[in-house]
N, C-alpha and C positions, 0 to 999 in steps of 0.2 A: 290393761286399759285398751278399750278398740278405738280404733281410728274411724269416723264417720268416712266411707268415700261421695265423692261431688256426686251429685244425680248430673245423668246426662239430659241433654236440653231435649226433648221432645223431637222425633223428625217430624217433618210439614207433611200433610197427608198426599200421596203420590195423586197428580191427578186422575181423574177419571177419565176414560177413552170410551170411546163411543164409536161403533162399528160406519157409524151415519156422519160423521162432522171430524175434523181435524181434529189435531190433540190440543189439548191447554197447556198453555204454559203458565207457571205462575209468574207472578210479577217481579220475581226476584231474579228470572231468568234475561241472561245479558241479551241485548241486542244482536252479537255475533252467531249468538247461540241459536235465535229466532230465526235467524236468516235462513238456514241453511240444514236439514239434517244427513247430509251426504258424510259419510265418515272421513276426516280429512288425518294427513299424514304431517306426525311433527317433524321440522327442518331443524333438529338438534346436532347434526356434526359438531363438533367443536373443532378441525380444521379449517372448516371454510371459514374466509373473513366475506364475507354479504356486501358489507358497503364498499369495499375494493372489488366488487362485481360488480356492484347494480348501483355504484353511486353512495347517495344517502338513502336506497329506497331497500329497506328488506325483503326479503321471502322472494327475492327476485320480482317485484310487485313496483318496475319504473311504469313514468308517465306516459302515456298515450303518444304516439310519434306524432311532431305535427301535422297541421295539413300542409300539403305542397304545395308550395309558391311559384307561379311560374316566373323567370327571369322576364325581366322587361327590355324594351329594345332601348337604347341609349344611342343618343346623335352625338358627333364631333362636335366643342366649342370653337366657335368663329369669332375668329379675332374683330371682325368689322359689326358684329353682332355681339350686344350685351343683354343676357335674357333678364326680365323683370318679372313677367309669372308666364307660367305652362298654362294655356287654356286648355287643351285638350290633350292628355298624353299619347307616345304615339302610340298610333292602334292599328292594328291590321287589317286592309283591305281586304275583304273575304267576296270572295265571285259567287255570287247568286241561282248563276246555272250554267249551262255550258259555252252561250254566246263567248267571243272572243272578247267584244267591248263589253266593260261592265259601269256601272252608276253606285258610288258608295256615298250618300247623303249627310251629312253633319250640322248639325242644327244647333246655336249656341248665343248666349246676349251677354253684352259687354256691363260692368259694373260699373257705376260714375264714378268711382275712383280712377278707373281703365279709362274712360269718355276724358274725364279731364287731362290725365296726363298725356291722349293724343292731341289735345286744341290747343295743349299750351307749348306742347314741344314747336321748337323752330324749322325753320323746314329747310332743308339741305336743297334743294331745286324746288323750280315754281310746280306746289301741286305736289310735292315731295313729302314728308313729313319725316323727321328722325326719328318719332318713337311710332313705331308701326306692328300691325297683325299680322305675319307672314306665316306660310305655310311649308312644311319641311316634309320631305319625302324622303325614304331610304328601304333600302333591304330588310328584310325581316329576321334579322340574325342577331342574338343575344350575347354571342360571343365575348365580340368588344363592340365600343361607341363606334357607329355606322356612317361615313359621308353621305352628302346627299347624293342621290340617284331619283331620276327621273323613269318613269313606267313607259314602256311604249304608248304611243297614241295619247296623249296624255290631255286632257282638257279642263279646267275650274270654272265653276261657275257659280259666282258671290249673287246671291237674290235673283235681280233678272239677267243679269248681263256677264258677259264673259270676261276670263282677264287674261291678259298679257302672257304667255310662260316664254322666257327664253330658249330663241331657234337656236339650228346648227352652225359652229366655223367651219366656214368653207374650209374644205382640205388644197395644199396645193402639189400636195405627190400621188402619183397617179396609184390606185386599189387604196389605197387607204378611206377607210370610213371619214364622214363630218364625225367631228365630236359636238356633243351640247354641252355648256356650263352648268352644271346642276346648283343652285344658288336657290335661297329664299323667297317664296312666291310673293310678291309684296300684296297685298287684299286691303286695304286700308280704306282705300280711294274711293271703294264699290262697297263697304260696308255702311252700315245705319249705327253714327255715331251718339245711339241713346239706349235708352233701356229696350228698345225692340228686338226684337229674334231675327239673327242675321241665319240666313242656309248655306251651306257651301255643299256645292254638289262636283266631286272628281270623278271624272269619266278617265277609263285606264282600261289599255288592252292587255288581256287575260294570255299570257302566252308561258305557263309553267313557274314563272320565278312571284313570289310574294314581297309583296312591298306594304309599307308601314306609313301611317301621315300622323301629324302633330302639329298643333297649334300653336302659336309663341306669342307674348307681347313681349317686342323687342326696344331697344334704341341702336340704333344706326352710327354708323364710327366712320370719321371722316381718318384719310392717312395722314393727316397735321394733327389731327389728335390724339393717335395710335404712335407719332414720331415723337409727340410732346412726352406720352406716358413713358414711351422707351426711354428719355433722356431722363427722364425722373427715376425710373430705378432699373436703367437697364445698363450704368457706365461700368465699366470694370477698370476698378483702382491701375492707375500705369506701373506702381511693383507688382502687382498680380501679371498684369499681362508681361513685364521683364520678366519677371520669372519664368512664366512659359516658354517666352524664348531661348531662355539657359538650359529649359527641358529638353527641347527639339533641337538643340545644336550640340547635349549632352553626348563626348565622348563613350560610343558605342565599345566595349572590350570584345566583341563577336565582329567587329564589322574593319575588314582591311581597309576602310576610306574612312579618312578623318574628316569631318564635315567643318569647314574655319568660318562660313557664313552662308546665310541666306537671305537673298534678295527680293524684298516687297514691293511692287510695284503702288505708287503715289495715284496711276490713273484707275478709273472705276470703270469692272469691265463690263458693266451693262450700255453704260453711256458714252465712255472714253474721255469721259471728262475728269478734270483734277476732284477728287477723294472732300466732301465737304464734311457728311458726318461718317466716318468708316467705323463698317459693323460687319460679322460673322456669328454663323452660329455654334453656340456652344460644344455641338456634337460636332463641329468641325473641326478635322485635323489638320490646314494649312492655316499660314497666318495671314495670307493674302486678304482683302477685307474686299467689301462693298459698298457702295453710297447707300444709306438707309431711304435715303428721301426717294431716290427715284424706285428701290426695289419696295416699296410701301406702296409707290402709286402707281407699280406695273400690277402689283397684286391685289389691289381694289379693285384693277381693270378689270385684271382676267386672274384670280386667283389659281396660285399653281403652288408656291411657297417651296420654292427649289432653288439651292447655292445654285449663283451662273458661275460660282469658281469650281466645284468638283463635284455639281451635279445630282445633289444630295440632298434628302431632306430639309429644308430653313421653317420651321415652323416660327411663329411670333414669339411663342414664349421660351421659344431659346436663342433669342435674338440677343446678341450683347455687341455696347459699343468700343470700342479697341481706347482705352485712356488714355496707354503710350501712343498709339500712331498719332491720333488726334493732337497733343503735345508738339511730337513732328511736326504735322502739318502745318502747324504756326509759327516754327523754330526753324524751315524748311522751304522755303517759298519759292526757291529758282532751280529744283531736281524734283523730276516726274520718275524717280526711282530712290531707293535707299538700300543700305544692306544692315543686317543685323549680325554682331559678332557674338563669339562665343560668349562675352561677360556680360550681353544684355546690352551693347553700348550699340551705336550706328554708327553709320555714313552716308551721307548723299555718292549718287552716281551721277555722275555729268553725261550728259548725251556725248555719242561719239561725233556728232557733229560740231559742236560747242569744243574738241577738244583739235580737230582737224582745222579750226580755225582760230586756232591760238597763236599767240605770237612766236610761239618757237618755231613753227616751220611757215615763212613765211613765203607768197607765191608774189614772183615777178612777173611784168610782159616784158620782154624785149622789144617787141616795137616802140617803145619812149625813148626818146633823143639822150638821158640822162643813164642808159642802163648802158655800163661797159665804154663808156666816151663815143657811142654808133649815133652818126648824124641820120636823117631817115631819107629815104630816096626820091627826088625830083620827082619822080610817077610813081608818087603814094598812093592815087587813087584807083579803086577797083574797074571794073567794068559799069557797076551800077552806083557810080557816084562818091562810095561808101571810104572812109578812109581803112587799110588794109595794115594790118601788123607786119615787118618785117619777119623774114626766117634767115634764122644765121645757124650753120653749121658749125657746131660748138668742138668738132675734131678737128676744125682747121685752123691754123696760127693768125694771128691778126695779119701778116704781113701779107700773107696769100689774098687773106679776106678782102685788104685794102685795095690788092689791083686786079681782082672778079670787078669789082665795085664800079671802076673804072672804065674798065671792058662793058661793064652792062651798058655805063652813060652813053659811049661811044655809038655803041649799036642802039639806043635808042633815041640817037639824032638822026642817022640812017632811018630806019623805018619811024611810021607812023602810029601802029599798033601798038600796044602793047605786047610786052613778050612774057611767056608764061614761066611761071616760077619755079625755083630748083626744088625739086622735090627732097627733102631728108626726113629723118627719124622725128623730128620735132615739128610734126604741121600747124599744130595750134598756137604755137609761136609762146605757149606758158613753160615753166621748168619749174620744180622746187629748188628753193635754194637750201633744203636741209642735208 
């Protein structure tokens, strides 16, 4: 019996090639196939693993690197300043040609949501406004957030008119430079509070360093309002701050000196006045504190944001208020010192004047008729009127004492004058009696 075998299926007729026109492909040929007829190499290792190479992407076939971003310049946040929108990020003043002064133009229109929110803010001074347009200046460094800096030569000018930039503090030590405060340009006053197109025109001298400007709609922070937010979440619980006192007075096993307490002073050493709300900053290693109210309105003044106790950084937002001291303060009311012991507990310190005048050592005159049975002397009186303390030499027996006494009377019915006084150890005629 034969077995039929299958007929094979016909192959498709190769196409035709043409010395004049490209080849055909037929329609059944893939898209891969069409691309390209460059002879390619199969990636068949079976030790490589591909995607512990290249990711999820095979044949070694990852994505495009991106395009490169340039870093952007970032400004310092100001505590006295809360930004609301960026109008213009900062951008860098670029010099036009070689002149030293340069003219870099900026040309921008407020949105009536912007319009409103500056007509209805309150105004901090006559003419003032708290929500305001200010201009930020800084270095051109991408590194970290940038303070302000000011350009040499420096000039703004909002539409037609010119504005204000904060001059130098006088120096008062001699080769030292003026500093300038470099602070926020306020432009509010001089802008067109509608849909019109406000210019701002900075003029800055060209002397090697690049500088950056940036547009802000800000609000303005008074230091009663910045003293309010601290109180609101900047207390520190009084067992957090006992605790740290137990840290810092924590038996050292390296250290030959036992430390049994440390003494805080109750006065504020900006002002010298008694401690109302006492505060330090977090990054601070003493416990010594500061009045918040007045280090808030020296730094509105003249922003500097530096412990007056060790010197050191105090930024706002590491500002905390002392829970325990403050506690003190109110449990405390007749000691400008305290000390803190090892277990977190206190003590007041008594001035040492308060304690030189306590009743255990008490001070007498001897010039009163009642001190020792001594009656006082017929010419008690000085030369200028004044009544005079006796002086009694306290080495000599009463018995001696009594007939000097006598002897003096004698001799001063004889003369007229008065006769001058025995000089001894004791001129000021006081003794302790302790």
């Amino acid at each position: 019996m034969r077995l039929a075998t299958p007929r094979r299926a016909p192959k498709p007729p190769s196409p035709s090639r043409s010395s004049t026109g490209p080849p055909r492909l037929s329609p059944s040929t893939s898209a891969y196939e069409r691309g390209s007829s460059v002879a390619r190499t199969s990636l068949s290792t079976p030790n490589i693993d591909y995607p512990a190479l290249y990711g999820k992407y095979l044949n070694g076939l990852g994505r495009l690197p991106p395009k490169v971003v340039k870093p952007e310049v970032r400004l310092v946040k100001l505590p006295f300043y809360t930004t609301l929108d960026e109008l213009l990020k900062p951008t860098e003043l670029v010099p036009q040609n070689n002149e030293k002064l340069q003219e870099s133009p900026c040309i921008f229109a407020l949105t009536p949501r912007q319009v409103e929110l500056i007509r209805n803010s309150r105004e901090l001074q006559p003419g003032v406004k708290s929500v305001q347009v200010v201009l930020r200046i800084c270095y051109t460094d991408t590194s970290a957030p940038q303070e302000d800096q000011y350009p040499p030569n420096i000039a703004v000018k909002v539409n037609h008119s010119y504005c204000s930039v904060p001059g130098y503090y006088p120096s008062n030590k001699p080769g030292v430079e003026p500093k300038r405060p470099c602070r926020p340009i306020n432009l509010t006053h001089l802008m067109y509070l509608s849909a019109a197109t406000n210019r701002i025109t900075v003029t800055w001298g060209n002397y090697g360093k690049s500088y950056s400007v940036g547009l802000y709609l800000v609000r303005q922070m008074t230091s009663a309002e910045l003293l309010q937010r601290l109180k609101t979440i900047g207390i520190k619980h009084p067992e957090l701050c006992k605790a740290l006192v137990k840290e810092k007075l924590r038996l050292d096993p390296d250290s030959e000196i036992a430390t049994t307490g440390v003494r805080v002073s109750l006065i504020c050493p900006l002002v010298k006045m008694r401690l109302s709300v006492p505060c330090r900053a977090e990054t601070c290693a003493h416990l010594q504190c500061f009045d918040a109210v007045f280090y808030l309105q020296m730094n509105e003044k003249k922003p500097t944001w530096m412990c007056p106790v060790c010197d050191k950084p105090a930024p706002y937002d590491q500002l905390i208020i002392d829970g325990l001291l403050s506690k003190i303060l109110t449990e405390c009311e007749d000691a400008d010192e305290i000390e803190y012991l090892v277990d977190g507990s206190w003590c007041p310190i008594r001035a040492e004047k308060e304690r030189s005048c306590s009743p255990q050592c008490p001070i007498l005159v001897l010039g009163s008729s009642d001190v020792n049975g001594l009656l006082p002397t017929p010419n008690g009186n000085g030369e200028n009127g004044k009544a005079t303390a006796d002086v009694v030499d306290l080495t000599l027996d009463s018995s001696s004492s009594e007939e000097e006494e006598e002897e003096d009377e004698e001799e001063d019915d004889d003369d007229d004058g008065p006769q001058p006084k025995r000089r001894c150890s004791y001129e000021k005629g006081l003794v302790s009696a302790c």
